[in-house]
PLY file of the C-alpha trace (Angstrom):
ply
format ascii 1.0
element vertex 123
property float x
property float y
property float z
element edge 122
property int vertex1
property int vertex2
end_header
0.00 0.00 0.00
1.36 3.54 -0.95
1.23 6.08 1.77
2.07 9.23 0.78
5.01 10.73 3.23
6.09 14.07 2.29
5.74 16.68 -0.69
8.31 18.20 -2.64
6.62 21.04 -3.92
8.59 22.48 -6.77
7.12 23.53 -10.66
8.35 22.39 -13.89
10.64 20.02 -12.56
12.78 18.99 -15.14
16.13 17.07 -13.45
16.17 15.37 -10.16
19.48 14.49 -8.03
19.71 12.38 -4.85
22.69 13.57 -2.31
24.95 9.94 -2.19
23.63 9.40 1.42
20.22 9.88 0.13
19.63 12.31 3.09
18.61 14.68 0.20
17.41 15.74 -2.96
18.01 18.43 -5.41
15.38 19.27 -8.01
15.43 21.76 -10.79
12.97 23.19 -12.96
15.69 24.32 -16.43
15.65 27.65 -15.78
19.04 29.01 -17.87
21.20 30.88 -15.79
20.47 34.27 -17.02
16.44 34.04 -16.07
17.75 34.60 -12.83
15.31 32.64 -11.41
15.60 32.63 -7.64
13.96 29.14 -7.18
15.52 27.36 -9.95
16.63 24.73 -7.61
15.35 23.69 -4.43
16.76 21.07 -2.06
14.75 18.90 0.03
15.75 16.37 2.97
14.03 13.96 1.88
12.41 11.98 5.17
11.24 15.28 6.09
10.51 17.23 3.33
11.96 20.58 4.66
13.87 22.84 2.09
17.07 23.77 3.12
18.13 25.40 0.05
16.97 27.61 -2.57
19.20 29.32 -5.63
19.93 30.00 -9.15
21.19 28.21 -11.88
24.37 28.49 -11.69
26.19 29.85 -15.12
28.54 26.31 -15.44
27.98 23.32 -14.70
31.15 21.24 -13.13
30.90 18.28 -15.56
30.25 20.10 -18.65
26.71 18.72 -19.53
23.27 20.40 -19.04
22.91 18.61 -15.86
23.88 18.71 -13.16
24.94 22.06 -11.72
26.24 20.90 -8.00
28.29 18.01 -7.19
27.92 16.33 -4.04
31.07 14.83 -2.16
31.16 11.17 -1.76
30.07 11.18 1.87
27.36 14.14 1.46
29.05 16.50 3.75
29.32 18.99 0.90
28.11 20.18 -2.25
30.02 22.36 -4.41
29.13 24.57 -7.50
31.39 26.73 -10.12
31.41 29.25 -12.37
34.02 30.29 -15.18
36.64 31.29 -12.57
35.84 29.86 -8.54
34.44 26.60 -7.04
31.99 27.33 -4.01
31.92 24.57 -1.16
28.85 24.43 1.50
28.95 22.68 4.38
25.61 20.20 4.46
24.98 20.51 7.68
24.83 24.44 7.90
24.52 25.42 4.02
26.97 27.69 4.65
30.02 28.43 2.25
33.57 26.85 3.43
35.32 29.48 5.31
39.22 29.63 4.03
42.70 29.78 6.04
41.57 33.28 7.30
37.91 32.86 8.17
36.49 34.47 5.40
33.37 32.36 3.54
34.54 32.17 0.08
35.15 30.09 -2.63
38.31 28.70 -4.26
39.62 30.61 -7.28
41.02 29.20 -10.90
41.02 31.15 -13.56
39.34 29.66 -17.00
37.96 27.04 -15.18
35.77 24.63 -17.22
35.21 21.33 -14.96
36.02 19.60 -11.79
35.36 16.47 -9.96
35.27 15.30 -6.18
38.36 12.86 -5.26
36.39 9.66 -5.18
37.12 8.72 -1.45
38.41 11.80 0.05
36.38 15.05 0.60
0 1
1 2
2 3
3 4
4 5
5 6
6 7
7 8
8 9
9 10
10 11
11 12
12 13
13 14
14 15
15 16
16 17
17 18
18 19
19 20
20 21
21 22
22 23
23 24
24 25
25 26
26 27
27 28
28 29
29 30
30 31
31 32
32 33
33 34
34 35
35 36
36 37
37 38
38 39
39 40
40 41
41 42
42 43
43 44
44 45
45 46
46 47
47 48
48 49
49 50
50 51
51 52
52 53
53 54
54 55
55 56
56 57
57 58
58 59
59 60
60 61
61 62
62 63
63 64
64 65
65 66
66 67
67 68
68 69
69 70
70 71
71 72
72 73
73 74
74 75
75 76
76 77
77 78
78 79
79 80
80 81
81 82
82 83
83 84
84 85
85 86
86 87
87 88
88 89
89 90
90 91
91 92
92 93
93 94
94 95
95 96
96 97
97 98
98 99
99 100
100 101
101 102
102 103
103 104
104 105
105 106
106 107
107 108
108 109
109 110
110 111
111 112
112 113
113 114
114 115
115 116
116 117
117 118
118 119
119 120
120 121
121 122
């Protein structure tokens, strides 16, 4: 029997990604990044429904396809997203940004940067 457990309200969905712990999920509706549409992506825990996160496309996406635009590290403590030039890193458990060797939240900088990839067993 199906019993219906929590909703993942979200319109136009169009691309779906589970976190590797499957603690959460990360839908988007294909906004392109220069709709600016603030709800573009949503991500849900998933037992609970709550969303933690809300944002943009983002203007590259780290593998070089349409899809996906965040990569998750292999033990879901992190997600990261780029652009042309800087790799952002949040913390899962806050959804805040990384902070750096002087305690500023920022990202990681690389000029022309077209793709990158988590280590597969190390964060």
């Amino acid at each position: 029997e199906f019993e219906k457990k929590v909703r993942l309200p979200h319109p136009d969905v169009k691309e779906i990604q589970f976190s590797p712990n499957e603690e959460y999920i990360l839908l988007w509706n294909g906004s392109l990044p220069q709709s600016n549409d603030d709800d573009a992506v949503r991500i849900y825990r998933v037992l609970t429904g709550e969303c933690v996160r809300k944002c943009r496309t983002p203007q590259v996406t780290p593998l070089g396809d349409d899809f996906p635009h965040f990569l998750w590290s292999p033990d879901a403590k992190y997600l990261a997203e780029c652009n042309d030039s800087r790799i952002v890193v949040r913390d899962t458990d806050t959804w805040e940004v990384l902070q750096d060797e002087s305690g500023k939240r920022r990202g990681l900088n690389f000029e022309g940067l077209k793709t990158f990839q988590w280590s597969p067993k190390d964060n």
